[in-house]
KESE-446087 format. One record per residue: residue number from 1; residue in three letters; x, y, z of N, C-alpha, C, O, CB in turn. Coordinates in Angstrom, 1 decimal. Glycine has a CB too. Example, Ala and Ser with C-alpha at 12.3 -4.5 7.8 and 13.67 -1.06 7.14 Angstrom:
2
- 1_ala_13.2_-5.7_7.8_12.3_-4.5_7.8_13.2_-3.3_7.8_14.2_-3.3_8.5_11.3_-4.5_9.0
- 2_ser_12.8_-2.2_7.1_13.7_-1.1_7.1_12.9_0.0_7.9_13.4_1.1_8.0_14.1_-0.6_5.7
! end
This chain:
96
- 1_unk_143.3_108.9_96.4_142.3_107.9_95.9_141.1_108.0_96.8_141.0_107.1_97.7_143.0_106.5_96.0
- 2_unk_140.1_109.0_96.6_138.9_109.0_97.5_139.0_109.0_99.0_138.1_108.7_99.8_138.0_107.9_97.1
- 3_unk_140.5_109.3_99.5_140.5_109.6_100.9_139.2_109.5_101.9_139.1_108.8_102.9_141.0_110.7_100.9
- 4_unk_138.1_110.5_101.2_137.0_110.6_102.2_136.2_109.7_102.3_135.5_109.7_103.3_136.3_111.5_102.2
- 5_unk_136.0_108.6_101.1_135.0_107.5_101.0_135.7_106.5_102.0_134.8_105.8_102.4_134.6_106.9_99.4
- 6_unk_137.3_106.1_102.5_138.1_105.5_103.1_136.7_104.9_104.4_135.7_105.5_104.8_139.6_106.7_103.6
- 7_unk_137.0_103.2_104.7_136.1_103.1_106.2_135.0_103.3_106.1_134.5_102.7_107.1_136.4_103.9_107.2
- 8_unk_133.7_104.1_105.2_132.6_104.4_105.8_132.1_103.7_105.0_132.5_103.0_104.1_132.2_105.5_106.1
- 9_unk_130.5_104.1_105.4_129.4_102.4_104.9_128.9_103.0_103.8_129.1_104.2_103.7_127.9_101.7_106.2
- 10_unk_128.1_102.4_102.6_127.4_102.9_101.5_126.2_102.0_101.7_126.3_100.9_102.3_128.2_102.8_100.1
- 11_unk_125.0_102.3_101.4_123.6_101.7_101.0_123.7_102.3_99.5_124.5_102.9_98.8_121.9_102.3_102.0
- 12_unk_122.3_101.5_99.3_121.9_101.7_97.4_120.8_102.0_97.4_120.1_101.3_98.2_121.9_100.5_96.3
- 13_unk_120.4_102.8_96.9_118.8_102.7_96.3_118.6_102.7_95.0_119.3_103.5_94.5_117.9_103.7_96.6
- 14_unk_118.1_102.2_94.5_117.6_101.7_93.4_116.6_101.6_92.3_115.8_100.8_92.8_117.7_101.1_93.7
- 15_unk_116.2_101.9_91.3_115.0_101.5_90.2_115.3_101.4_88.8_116.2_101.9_88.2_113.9_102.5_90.1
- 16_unk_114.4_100.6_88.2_114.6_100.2_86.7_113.7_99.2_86.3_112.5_99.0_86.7_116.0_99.7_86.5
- 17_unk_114.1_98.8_85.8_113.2_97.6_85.0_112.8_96.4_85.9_112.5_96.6_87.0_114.2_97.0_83.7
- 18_unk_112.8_94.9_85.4_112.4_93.9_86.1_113.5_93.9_87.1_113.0_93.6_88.2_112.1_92.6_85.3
- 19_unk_115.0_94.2_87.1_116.0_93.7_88.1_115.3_95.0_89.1_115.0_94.5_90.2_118.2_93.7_87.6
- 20_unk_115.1_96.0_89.1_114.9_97.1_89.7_116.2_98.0_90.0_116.3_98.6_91.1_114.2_96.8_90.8
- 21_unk_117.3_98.0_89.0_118.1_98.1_89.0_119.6_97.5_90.1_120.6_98.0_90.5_117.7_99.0_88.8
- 22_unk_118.9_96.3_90.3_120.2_95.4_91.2_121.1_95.2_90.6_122.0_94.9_91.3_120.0_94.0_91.8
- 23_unk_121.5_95.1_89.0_122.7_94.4_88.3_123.6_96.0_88.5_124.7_95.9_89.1_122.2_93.7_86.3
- 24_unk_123.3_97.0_88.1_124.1_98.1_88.7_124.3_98.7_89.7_124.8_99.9_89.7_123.9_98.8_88.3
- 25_unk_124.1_98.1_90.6_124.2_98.0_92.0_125.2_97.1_92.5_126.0_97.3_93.4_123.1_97.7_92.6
- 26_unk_125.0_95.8_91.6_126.1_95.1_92.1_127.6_95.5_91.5_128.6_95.0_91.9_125.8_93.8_91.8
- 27_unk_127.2_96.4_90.4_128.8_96.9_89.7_129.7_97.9_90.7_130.9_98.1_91.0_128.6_97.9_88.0
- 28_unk_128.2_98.6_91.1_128.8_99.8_91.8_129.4_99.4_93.4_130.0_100.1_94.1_127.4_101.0_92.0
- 29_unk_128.9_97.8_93.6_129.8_97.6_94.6_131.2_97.1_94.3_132.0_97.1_95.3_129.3_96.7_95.4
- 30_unk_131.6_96.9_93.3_133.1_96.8_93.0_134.0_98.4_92.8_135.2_98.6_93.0_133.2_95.8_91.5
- 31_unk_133.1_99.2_92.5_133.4_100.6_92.3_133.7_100.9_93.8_134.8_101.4_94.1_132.2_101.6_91.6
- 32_unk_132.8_100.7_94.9_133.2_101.2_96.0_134.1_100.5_96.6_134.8_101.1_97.4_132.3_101.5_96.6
- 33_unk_134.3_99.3_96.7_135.5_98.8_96.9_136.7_99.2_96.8_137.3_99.2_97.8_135.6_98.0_96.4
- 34_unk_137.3_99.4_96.0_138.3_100.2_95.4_138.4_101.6_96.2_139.4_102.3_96.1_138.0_100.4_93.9
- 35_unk_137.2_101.9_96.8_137.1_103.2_97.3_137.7_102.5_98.8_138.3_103.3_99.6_135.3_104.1_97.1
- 36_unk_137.6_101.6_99.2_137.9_101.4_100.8_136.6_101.3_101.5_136.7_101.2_102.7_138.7_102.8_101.5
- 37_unk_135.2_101.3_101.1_134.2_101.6_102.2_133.5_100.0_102.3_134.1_99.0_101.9_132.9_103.0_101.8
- 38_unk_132.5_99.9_102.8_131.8_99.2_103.4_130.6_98.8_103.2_129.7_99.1_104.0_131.8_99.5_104.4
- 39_unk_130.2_98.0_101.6_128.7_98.2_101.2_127.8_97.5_102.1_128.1_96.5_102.8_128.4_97.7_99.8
- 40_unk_126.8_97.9_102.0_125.5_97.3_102.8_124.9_96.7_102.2_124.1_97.3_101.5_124.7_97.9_103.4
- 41_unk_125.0_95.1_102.5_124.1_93.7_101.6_122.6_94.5_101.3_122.3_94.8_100.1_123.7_91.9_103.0
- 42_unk_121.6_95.0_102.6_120.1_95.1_102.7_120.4_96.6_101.8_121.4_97.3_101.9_119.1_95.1_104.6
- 43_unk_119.5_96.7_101.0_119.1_97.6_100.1_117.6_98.2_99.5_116.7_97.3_99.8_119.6_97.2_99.3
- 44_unk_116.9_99.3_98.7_115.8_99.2_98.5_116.0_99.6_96.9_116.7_100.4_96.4_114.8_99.9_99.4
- 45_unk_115.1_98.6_96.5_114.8_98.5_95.1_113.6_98.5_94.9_112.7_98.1_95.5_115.2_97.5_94.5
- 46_unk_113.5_99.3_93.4_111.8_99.6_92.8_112.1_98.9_91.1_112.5_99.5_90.1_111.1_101.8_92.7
- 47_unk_111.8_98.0_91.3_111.0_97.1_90.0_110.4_97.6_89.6_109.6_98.2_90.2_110.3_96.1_90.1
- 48_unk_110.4_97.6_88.1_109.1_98.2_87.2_108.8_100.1_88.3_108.0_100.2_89.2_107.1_96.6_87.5
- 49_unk_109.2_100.7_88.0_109.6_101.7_88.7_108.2_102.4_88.4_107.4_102.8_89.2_111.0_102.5_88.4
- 50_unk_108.2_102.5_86.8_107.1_103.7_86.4_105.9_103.2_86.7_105.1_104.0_86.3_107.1_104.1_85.0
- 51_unk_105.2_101.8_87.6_104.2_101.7_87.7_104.3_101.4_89.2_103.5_100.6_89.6_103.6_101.1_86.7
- 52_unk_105.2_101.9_90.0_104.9_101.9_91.7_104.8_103.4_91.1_105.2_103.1_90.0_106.2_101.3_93.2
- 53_unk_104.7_105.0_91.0_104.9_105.7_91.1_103.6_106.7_90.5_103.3_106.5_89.3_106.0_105.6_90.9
- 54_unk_103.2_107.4_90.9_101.9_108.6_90.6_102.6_108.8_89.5_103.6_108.2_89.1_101.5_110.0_91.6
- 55_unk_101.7_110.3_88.9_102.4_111.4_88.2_102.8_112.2_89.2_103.7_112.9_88.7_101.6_112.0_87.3
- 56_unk_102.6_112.4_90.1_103.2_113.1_91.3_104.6_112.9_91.8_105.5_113.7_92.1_102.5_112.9_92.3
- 57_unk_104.6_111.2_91.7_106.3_111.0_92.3_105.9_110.1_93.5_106.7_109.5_94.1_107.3_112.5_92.8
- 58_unk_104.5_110.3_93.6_104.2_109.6_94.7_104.5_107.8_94.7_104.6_107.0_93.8_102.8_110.0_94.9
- 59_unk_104.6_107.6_95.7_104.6_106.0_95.5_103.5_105.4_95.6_103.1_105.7_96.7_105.5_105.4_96.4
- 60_unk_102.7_104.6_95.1_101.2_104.0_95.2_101.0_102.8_96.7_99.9_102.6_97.3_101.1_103.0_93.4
- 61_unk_102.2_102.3_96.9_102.3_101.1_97.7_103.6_101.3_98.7_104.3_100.3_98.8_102.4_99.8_96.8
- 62_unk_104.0_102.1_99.3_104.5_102.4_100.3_104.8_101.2_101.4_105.6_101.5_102.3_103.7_103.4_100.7
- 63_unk_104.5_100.3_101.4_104.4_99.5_102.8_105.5_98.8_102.6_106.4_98.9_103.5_103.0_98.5_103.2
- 64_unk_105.8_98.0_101.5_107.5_97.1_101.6_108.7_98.0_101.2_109.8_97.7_101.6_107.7_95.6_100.4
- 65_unk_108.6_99.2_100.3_109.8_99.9_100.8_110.2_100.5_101.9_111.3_100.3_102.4_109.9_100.7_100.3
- 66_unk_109.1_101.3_102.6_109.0_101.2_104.2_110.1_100.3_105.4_110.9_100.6_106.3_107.7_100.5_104.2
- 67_unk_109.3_99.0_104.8_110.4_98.1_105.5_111.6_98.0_105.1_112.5_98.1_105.9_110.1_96.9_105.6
- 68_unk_111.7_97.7_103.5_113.3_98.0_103.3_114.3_98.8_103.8_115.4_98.4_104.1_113.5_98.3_102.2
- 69_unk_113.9_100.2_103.8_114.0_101.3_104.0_114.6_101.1_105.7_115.8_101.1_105.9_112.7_102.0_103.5
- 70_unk_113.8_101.1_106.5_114.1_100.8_107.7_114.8_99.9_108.4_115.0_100.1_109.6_113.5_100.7_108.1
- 71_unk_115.2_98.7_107.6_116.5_98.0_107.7_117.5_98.3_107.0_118.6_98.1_107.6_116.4_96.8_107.6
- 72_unk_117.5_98.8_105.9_118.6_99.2_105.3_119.3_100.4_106.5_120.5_100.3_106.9_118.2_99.7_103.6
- 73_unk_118.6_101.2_106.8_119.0_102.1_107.6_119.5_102.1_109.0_120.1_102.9_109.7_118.2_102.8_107.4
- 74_unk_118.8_100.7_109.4_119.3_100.7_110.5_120.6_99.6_110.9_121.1_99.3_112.0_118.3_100.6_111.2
- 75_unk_121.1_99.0_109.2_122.4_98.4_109.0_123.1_99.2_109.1_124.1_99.1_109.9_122.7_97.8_108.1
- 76_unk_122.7_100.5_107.9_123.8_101.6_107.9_124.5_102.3_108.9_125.7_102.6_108.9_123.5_102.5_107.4
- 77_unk_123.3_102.7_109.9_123.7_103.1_111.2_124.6_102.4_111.9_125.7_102.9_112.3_122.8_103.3_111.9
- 78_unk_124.2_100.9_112.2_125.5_99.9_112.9_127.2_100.2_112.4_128.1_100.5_113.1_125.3_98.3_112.4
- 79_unk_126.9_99.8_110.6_128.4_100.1_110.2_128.8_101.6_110.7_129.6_101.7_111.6_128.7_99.8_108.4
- 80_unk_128.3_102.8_110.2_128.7_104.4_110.6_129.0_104.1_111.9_130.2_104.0_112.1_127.5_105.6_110.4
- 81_unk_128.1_104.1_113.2_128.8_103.7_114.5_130.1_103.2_114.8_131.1_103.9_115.2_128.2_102.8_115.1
- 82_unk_129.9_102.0_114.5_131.3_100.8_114.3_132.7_101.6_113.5_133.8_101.6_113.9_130.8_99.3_113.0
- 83_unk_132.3_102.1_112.4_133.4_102.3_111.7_133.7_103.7_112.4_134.9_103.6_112.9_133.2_102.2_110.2
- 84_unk_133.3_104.9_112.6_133.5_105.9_113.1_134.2_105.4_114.3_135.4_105.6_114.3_132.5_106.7_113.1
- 85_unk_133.7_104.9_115.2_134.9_104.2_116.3_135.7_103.5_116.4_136.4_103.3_117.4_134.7_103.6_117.1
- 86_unk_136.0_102.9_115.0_137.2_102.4_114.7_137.7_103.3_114.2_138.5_103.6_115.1_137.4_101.4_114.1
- 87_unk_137.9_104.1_113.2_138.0_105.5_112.4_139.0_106.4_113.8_140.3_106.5_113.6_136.1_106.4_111.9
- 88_unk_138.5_106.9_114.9_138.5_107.0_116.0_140.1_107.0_116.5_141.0_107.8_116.5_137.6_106.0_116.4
- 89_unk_139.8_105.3_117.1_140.5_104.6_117.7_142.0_104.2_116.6_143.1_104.2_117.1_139.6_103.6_118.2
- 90_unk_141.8_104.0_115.5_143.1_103.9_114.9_142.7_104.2_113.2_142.2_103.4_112.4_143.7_102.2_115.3
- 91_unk_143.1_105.5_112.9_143.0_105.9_111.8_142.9_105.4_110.7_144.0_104.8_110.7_143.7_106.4_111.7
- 92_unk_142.3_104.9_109.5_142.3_104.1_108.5_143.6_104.6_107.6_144.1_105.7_107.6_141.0_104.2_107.7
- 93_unk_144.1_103.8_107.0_145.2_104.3_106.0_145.6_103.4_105.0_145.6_102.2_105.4_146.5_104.6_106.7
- 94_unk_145.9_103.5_104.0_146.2_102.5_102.9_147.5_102.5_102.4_147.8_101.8_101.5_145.5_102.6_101.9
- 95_unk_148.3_103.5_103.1_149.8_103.3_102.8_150.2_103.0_104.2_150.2_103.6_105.2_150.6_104.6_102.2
- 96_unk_150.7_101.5_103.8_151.7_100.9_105.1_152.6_101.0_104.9_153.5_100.6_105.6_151.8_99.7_105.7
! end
């Protein structure tokens, strides 16, 4: 059962419509659950996707995903730390 997803952390990123794709994000946290890992509340989402974005791919407004971006990542890092040293220190396992 996904052995390797076992303990470690997941982020989301996200786009779509007005939710910016948060309602499938929140499904996909019951999906990873089941997996054993560790979702991460802070996330980045793009609302109305096709009009933050060039024809290039570029993003027009850079500055609050930015920030999302950089807390989301630096949650992720805490849990990966944390959990890898627990991981570590006493193996994860789901058969007791």
């Amino acid at each position: 059962m996904g052995a390797g997803w076992q303990a470690k952390p997941v982020a989301f990123v996200s786009y779509g419509g007005v939710s910016g794709g948060l309602r499938a994000v929140e499904q996909l946290r019951l999906v990873f659950a089941e997996l054993h890992t560790v979702t991460i509340r802070d996330s980045v989402s793009f609302a109305g996707a096709w009009e933050q974005f060039d024809n290039a791919g570029v993003l027009l407004q850079p500055e609050r995903a930015k920030r999302s971006m950089a807390k989301m990542l630096a949650r992720l890092r805490w849990w990966a730390v944390a959990l890898s040293a627990a991981r570590a220190e006493l193996p994860y396992e789901t058969t007791l």
